[in-house]
C-alpha positions in Angstrom: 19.3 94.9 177.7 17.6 98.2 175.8 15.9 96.2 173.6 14.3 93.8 176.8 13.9 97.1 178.9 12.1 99.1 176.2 8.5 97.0 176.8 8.1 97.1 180.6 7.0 99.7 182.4 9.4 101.6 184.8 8.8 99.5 188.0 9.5 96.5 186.3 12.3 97.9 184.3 13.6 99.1 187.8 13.6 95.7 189.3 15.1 94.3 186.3 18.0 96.7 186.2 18.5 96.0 190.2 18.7 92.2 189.2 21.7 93.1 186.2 23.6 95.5 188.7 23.1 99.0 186.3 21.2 102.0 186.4 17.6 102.6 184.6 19.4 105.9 183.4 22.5 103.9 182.3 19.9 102.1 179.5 18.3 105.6 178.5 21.9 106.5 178.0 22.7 103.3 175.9 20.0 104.0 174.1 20.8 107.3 173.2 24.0 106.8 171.8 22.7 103.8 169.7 20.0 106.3 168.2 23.3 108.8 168.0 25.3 106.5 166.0 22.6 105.2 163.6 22.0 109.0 162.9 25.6 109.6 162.1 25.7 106.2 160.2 22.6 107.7 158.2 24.0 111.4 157.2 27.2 109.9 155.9 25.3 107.1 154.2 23.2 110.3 152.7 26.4 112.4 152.0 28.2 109.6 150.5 25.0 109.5 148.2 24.7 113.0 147.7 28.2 113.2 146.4 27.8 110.3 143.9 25.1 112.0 142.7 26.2 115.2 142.1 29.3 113.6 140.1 26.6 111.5 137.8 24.9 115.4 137.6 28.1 117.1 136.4 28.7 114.1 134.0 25.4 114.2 133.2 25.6 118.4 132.4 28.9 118.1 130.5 27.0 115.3 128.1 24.1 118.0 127.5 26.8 120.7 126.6 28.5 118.9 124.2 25.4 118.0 122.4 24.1 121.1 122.1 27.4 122.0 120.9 27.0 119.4 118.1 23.6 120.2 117.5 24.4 124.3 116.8 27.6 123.2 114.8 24.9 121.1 112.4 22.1 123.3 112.2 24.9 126.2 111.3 26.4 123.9 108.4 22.7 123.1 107.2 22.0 127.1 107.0 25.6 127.4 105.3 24.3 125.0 103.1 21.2 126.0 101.9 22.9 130.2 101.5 25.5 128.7 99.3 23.2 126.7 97.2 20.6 129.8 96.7 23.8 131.8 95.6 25.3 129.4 93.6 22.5 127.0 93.3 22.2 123.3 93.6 24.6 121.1 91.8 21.8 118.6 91.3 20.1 120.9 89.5 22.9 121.7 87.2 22.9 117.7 86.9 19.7 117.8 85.3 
């Protein structure tokens, strides 16, 4: 009934609403509640995504905090590594 309603003009919607028995303003209101209900539909659709992507994020963020910790824990053993073997020097050179 909205959707027929929605294309004619408000005499004709009038006379149509007068053959189903209902009110013109009985339509606006169905239509209003079906707008008010896709809306809701669409913010818990968007918090329901909003959520899921905040869990990826903090996933995400604790992956990128561990590698750096991995990455600082190598480059220290490389500098530990090149101070030891300018104080004691390089074993391959002792090798040689």
């Amino acid at each position: 009934m909205v959707i027929s309603s929605a294309a004619l003009d408000d005499e004709k919607n009038n006379e149509l609403c007068c053959e189903k028995g209902i009110f013109p303003h009985h339509i606006k209101q169905w239509k209003q509640d079906f707008i008010d209900r896709s809306a809701i539909t669409k913010k818990a659709n968007i918090r329901s995504d909003n959520k899921a992507l905040r869990k990826d994020n903090k996933a995400l963020q604790k992956e990128i905090n561990r590698k750096d910790k991995a990455l600082a824990e190598t480059a220290a053993i490389i500098v530990l590594q090149k101070k030891v073997n300018a104080i004691w020097g390089n074993d391959e050179d002792n090798l040689q």
